[in-house]
N, C-alpha and C positions, 0 to 999 in steps of 0.2 A: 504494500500500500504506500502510495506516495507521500511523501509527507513534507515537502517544496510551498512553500509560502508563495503564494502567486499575488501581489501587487499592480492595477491597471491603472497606473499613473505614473506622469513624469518624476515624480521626485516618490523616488521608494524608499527614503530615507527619513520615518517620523520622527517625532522629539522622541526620546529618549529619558527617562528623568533618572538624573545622578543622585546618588544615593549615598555616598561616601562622604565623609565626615569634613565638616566646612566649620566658617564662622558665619552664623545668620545674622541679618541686620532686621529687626523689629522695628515697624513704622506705626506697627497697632499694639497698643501697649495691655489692649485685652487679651490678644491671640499671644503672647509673649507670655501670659500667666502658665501657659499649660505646656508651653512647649519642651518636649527633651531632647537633647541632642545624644544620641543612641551613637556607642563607639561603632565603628565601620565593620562590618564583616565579610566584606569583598576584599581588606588587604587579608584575613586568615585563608581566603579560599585562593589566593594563589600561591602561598608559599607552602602548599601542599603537592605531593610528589607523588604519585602511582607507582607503586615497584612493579619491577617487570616480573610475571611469572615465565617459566620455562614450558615448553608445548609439547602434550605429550604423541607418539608415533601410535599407542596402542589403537586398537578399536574402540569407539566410543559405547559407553553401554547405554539402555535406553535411558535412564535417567540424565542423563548427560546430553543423548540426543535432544531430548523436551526442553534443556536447559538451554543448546546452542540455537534451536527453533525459536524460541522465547526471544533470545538476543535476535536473531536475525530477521526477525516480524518486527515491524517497527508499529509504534503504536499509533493511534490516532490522533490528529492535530486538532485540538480545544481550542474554539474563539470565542471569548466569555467578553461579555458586554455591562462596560460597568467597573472602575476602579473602589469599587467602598469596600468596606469590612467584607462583607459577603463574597463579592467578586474575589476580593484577594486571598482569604480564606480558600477558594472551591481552586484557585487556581494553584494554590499550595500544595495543597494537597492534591493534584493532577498532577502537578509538576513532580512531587515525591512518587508516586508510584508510575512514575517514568513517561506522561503525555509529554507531547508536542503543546505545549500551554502559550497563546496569545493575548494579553487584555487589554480593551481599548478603552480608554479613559477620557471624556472630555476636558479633566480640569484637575491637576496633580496638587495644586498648591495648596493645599489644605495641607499638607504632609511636610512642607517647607514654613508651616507654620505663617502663611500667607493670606490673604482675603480674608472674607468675614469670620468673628470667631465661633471657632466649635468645641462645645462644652464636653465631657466627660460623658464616657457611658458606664451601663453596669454589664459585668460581663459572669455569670450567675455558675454555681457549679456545676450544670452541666454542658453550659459552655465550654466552660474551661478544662474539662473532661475531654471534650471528642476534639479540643486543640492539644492535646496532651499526644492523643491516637494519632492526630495528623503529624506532627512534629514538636517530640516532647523538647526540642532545643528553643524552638522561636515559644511555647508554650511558658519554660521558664520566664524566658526575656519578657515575658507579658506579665505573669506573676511577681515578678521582680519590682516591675515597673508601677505597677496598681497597687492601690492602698486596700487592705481588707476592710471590711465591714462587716460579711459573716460570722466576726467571732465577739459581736457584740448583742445586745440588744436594737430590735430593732423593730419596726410596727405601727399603730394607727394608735393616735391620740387626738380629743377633744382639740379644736381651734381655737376656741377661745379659753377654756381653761388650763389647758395643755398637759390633763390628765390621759392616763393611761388607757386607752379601749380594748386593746387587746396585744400581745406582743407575738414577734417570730420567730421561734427560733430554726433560722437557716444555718445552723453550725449543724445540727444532731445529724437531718439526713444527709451532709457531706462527709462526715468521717465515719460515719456507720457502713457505708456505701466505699470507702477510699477514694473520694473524691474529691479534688481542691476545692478550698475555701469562698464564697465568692468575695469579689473585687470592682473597683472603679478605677478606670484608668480612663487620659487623655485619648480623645479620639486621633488626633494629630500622631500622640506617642503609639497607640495602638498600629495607625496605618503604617508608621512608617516603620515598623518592626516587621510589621506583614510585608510591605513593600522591599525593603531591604533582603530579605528572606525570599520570596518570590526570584527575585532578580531584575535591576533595571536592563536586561537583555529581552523580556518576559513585555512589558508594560510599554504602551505605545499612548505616550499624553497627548493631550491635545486633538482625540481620536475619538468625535462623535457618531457611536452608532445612529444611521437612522431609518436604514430598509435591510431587508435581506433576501436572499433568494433560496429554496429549498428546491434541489434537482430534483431529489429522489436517495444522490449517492452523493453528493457534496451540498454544504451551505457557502453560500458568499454573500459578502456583508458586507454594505456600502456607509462610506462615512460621509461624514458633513459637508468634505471639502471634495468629495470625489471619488478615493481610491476603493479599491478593490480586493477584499482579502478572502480566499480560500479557504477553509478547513474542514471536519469530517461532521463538525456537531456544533451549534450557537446555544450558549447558556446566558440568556436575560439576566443580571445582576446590576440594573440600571435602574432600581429605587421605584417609589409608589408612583411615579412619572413614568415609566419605562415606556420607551419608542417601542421597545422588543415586543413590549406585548400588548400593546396599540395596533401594532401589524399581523400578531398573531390571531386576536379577537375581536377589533376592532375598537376606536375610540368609546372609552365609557371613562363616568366621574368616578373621582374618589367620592367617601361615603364621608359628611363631614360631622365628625363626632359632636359638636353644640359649643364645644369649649375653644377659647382662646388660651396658649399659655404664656407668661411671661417666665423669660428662667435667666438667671444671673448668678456672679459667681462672686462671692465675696470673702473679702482677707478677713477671717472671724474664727476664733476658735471657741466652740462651746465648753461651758465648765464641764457638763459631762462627755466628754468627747470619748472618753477612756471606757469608757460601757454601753454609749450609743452610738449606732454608725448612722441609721436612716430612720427617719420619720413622715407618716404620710401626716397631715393635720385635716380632721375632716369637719366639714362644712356646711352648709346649704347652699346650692347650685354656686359654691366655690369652694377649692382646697388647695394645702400648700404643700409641697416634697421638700424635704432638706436631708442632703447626704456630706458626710467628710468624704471629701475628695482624696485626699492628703495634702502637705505640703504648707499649714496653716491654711488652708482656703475650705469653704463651704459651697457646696451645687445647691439652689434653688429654684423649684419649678412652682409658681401658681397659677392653677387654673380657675377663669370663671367663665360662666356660661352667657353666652352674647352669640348675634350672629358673625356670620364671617365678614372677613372682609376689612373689620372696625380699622380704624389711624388714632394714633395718639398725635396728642399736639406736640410741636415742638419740646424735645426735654421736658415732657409732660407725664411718662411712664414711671418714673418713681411716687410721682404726687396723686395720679391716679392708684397705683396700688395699695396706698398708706389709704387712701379714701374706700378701698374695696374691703379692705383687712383692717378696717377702723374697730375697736374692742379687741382684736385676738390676741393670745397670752405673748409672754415677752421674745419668747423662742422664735415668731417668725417674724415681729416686728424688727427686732436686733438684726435679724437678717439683712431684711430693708434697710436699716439705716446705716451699716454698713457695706453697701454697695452701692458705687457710684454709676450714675446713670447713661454712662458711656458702656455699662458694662450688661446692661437690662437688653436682652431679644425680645423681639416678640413674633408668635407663628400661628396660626391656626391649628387644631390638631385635626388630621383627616385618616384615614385607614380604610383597607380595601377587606373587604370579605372574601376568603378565598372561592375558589372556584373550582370544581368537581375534576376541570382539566390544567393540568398548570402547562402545556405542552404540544406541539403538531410534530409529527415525522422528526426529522433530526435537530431541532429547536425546545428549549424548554427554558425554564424560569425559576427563580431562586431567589429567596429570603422579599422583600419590600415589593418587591417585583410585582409578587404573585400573591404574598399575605402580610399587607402595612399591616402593624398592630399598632393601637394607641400604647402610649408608655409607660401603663398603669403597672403593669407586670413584670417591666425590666425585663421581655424577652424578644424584643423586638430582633435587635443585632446577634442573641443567643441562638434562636431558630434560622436563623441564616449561616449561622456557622456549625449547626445541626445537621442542615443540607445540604452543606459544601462535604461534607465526612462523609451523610449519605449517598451523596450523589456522584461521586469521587469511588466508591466502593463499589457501586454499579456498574460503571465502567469499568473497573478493574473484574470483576469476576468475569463478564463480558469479553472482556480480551482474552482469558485465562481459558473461556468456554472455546473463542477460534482455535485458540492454538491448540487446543484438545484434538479438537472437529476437523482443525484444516480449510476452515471456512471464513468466509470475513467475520470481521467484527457486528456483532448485532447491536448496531446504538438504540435503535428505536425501541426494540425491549428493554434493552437498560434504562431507558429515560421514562419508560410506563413505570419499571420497577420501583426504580426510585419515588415517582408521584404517589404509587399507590402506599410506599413505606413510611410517606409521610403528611399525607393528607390528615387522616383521622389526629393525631395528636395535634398538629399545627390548628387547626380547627378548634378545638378545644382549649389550648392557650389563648387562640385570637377572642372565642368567645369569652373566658378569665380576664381577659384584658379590658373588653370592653362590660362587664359586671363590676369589677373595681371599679372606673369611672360615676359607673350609676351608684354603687354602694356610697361614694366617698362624697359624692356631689347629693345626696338625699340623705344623709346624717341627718338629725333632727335629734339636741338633746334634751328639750323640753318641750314640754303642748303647747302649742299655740306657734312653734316656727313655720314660717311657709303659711300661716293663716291667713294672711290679710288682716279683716278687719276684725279679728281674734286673734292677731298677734301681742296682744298686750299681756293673753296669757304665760308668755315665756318668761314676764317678770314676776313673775310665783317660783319659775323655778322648780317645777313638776319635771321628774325623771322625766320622759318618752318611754310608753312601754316597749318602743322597739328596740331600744336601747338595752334591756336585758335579755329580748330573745336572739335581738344580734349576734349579743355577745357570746351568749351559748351554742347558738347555732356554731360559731367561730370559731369556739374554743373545740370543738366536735371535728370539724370539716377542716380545720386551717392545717394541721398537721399531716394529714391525709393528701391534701392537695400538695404543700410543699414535698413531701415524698416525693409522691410523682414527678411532679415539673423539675425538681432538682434532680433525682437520681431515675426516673423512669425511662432513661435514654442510655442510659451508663452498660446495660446488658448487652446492646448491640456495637459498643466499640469494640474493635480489635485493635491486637499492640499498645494497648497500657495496663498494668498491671494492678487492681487496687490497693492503693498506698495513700496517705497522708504527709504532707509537707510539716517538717519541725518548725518550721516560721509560722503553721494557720493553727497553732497553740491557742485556745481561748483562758482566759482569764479564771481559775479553779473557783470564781465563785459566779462563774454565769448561771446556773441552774439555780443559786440560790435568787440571782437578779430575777430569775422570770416567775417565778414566787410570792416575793418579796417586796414592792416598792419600796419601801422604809431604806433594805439593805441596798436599791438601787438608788434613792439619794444619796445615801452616805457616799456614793465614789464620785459625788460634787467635787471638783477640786477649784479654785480659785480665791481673790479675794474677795471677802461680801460689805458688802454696804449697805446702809442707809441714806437710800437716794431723796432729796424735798420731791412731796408729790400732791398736785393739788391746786386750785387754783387758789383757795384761803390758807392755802399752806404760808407764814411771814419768815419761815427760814430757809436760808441761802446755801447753807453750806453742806456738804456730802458729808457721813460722816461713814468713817472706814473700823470694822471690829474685829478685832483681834481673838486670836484663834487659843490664847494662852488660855488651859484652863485656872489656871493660878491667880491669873489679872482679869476679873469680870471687869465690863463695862459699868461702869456707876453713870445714870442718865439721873440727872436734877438738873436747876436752875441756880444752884450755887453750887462746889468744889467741898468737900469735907475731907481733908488731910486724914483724920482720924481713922478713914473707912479705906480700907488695900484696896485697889484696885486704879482699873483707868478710870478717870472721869472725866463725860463729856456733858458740857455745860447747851443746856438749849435755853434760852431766854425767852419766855412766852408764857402768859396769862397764867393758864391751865397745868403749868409744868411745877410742880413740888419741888422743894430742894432737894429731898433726897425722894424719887420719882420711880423710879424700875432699875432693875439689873439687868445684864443680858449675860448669859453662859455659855461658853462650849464644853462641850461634852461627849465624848462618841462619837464625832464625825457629827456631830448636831449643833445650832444652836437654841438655847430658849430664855424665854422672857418669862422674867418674876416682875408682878408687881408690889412695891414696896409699901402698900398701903397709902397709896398717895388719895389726896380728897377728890379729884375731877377722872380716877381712873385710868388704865389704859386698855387700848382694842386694839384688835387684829382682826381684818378682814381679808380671806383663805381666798384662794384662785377661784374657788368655786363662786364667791359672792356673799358669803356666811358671816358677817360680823359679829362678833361676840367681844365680850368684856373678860378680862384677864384677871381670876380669881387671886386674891393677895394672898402672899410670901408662899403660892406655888408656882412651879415653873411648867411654861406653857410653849410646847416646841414652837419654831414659825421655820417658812418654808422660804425658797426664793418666789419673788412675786407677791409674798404677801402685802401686804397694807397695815403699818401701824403707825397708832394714833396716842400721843402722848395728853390729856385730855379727849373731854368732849367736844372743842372749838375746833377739830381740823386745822389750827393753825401751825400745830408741832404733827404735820402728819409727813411717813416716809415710806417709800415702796423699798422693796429688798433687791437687791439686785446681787449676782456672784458674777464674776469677771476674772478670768484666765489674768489679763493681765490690766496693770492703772488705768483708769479709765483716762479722755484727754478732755473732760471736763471734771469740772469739781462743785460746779457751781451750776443754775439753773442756765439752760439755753433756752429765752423767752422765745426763740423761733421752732423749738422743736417740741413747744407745750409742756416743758419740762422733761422729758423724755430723754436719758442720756442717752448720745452717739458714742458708738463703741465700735472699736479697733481692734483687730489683733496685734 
């Protein structure tokens, strides 16, 4: 079988993209957040040598004979359409099991850390499993590169209170299974790991598929500018937009899910960063994502539901969000105020329902292509790299089958094989995908949300009974589902071993975390404050408490030498001289009240105000609200912060609300 790259154009020389190790120059100082510069692996691949073996005179025996057949069949030439995660994945793994691999790309620069920027994906353990099967080397370099999150707590909590709904744990079914931990990694660092690994000998930029031709016995495939490429089989890896399968089916829309998202990337490190990796925050027909990325930075995606199409005003997308997500707990607002709005996207989310055929004759379709998922799942770019192993191993048993037979290559069975191996599960995730959405976006944690004009009942504060059948339902099905989706694909690799990486180590008291709330604040770590909050609030100043338990805080209006401890003086009406203590204790802090005449309160995330029984000690949380008096004029929100905040004092532009930093 021929395997001659046939070109019908004058210039048969496309770009190329270099892939060996430079100094980049950043002009977008967004797309400069995520970039890595990955050491080169094209100067190891030359300074390697092939010994020569000696030839033997004997007779070949059959085994030998199948062996020298094997080499002397050449194999089929792959022109996969599309340079993203997917296309580079399916063409990796062609390439390893020895095709003839081509991929045409219109647009490399994402991967030089170039054009608009692109945020971080999640790359889940059974991703990460069948890139282990395809090439356990470039599989490291991904893992290496990506920050875990698997080996934390991780799951849906309340919006506005920013309590706990339910948690998941994605550690158990990865090391039960031996399979890597999941991760977040730069999309940029991603491709260009993939791309390097491929070979810029492989990858032709600049190379718009947009028609193709099916003989019967060859595809050719025409690009934007003209030319003309030959090969045995066209794989569509050209995204929820794909030409490929515009020509295969004919033009039809995407399906558009109701939601807009904004997603931005902010320099913020949370105090619990060290036990939580990801949080969904759910909502009414709006919800927010926040994941550690690594590297001090945080991913933020919020969705709200509008039609499509909407424009923000000029540097109008920070102020609009702060207006969308007005009330919700401190966890996604901090987000916001530490992201600068150069650094804020905005996209519509759309997704395609798969289709019963993903494929004609020698032509088929892969990962976005064939089935966009909304992002609800983190399995969009997963299932495309599901398909590239699956679809990679078709063809290979296929080839294995000729050279049995003596007969050509059967693509067209291989590429039914493949569809039928992965329709039903892809289906199944896409519909997961799109139930998240509805679930997260129809949250309701009291009666009367979504009322109208019996919305006034949510100020009572009445549970939602859906609210505890949810949860139950969740806590039933949640564990069951991750199974599957995480390791439900792991049977069908070959060539990787079950094993566990000594780096995706979880923390020996995560099991107590998913338990436990109580023991999952205590791994708060940073410093906490008492932030002025309030519009009657008359004090200016932050005050910062100390973690000694030896040195309690002494809160009055006047200093008593006589009493050990720190004392911080508040001047205000309502404030006693010798007024409250504050303790730490256990990885806690709490407040005694010292019998003062006007009181003190604490008002909980939840909205619960209550008065703080004298000389007992009364835990408080971050977020809380306490009030020195009944005037609200010594009133202070809590706040914990990794690191000094760059204010101390009230910012009347930001409604008192510290801006925080990492």
């Amino acid at each position: 079988m021929s395997s001659t790259l046939f070109c019908y154009s004058i210039n048969q020389s496309p770009t190329n993209l270099d892939f060996t190790r430079r100094i980049h120059v950043f002009n977008n100082p967004v797309a400069k957040q995520f970039y890595l510069d990955l050491p080169s692996v094209t100067g190891k691949s030359r300074s390697r040598r092939r010994s020569l073996v000696g030839v033997k005179a004997a007779t070949l025996s059959s085994e030998e004979q199948k062996t020298a057949t094997e080499k002397r069949k050449k194999k089929a030439r792959v022109l996969v359409a599309g340079g993203g995660i997917g296309g580079l994945v399916f063409a990796l793994a062609a390439k390893k099991k020895g095709f003839d691999v081509v991929v045409f790309e219109k647009d490399l620069s994402a991967i030089r850390g170039e054009g608009q920027y692109r945020g971080p994906i999640q790359i889940q353990s059974n991703a990460l499993a069948a890139l282990e099967a395809i090439d356990i080397s470039v599989a490291e370099e991904v893992m290496e590169a990506g920050c875990i999150t698997g080996d934390r707590i991780n799951g849906l909590v309340d919006g506005v209170s920013g309590t706990w709904f339910i948690k998941f744990d994605t550690f158990t079914p990865a090391v039960t299974r031996g399979l890597p931990v999941t991760r977040v990694i730069s999309r940029m660092t991603l491709q260009q790991i993939l791309a390097r690994a491929v070979g810029e000998d492989v990858i032709r930029n600049e190379s718009n598929v947009v028609d193709f031709k099916d003989s019967g016995n060859k595809v050719t495939v025409v690009l934007e500018n003209g030319q003309r490429y030959e090969g045995d089989l066209l794989v569509g890896a050209d995204g929820i937009w794909s030409k490929v399968r515009s020509n295969l089916f004919g033009r039809s829309d995407a399906t558009y899910s109701g939601y807009t998202c904004y997603t931005g990337i902010a320099d913020f490190v949370p105090a619990d960063i060290e036990s939580v990796g990801y949080r969904v925050f759910l909502g009414y027909k709006q919800y927010f994502v926040s994941s550690d990325v690594g590297g001090g930075k945080m991913q933020w995606y919020a969705f709200h539901e509008e039609p499509a199409g909407g424009v923000d005003a000029p540097n109008g997308m920070k102020k609009r969000l702060f207006e969308i997500f007005e009330g919700w707990c401190d966890n996604v607002l901090d987000l916001l105020h530490a992201t600068e709005e150069e650094a804020i996207l905005r996209r519509d989310i759309y997704d395609r329902t798969p289709s019963f055929t993903w494929g004609k004759g020698r032509v088929t379709l892969l990962g976005d292509s064939i089935h966009a998922m909304q992002p609800n799942m983190g399995q969009g770019g997963c299932m495309a790299i599901e398909d590239s192993y699956q679809l990679a191993m078709e063809l290979e048993e296929a080839w294995k089958q000729s050279v049995e037979t003596n007969k050509p290559v059967d693509i067209v069975s291989s590429l039914k094989r493949y569809e039928e191996s992965r329709r039903l599960r892809v289906a199944i995730i896409h519909g997961m995908a799109r139930m998240a959405a509805i679930m997260a976006s129809t949250y309701k944690a009291y009666l009367g949300v979504g009322l109208g004009p019996l919305s006034f009942l949510a100020k009572l504060r009445v549970p939602h009974p859906g609210i505890i059948g949810g949860r139950f339902f969740m806590d039933i099905t949640m564990p069951l589902m991750l199974d599957w989706v995480l390791g439900g694909y792991s049977e069908k690799l070959e060539g990787r071993s079950p094993s566990c990486r000594l780096t995706d180590k979880a923390d020996d008291r995560l099991r107590e975390w998913f338990v436990d709330d109580e023991a999952l604040e205590r791994t708060i770590n940073g410093e906490w404050y008492l932030i002025p909050h309030g519009s009657k609030c008359s004090v200016s100043e932050t005050l910062c408490l100390t973690k000694d338990k030896d040195q309690p805080c002494i809160i009055g209006s006047k200093p008593d030498q006589d009493v050990p401890g720190t004392h911080i003086v508040i001047r205000s009406p309502q404030v006693s001289r010798m007024h409250a203590r504050v303790i730490y204790k256990d990885g806690a802090f709490f407040l005694m009240d010292l019998r003062s005449e006007n009181g003190t309160y604490v008002t909980d995330n939840l909205g619960r105000r209550y008065r703080v029984t004298p000389n007992f000690p009364a835990r408080f949380r971050p977020s809380d609200i306490i009030e020195f008096g009944s005037d609200k004029k010594a009133a202070f929100k809590v706040k914990v912060i990794r690191t000094t905040p760059k204010l101390t004092r009230r910012d009347e532009k930001s409604n008192g609300k510290l801006l925080q930093a990492a």
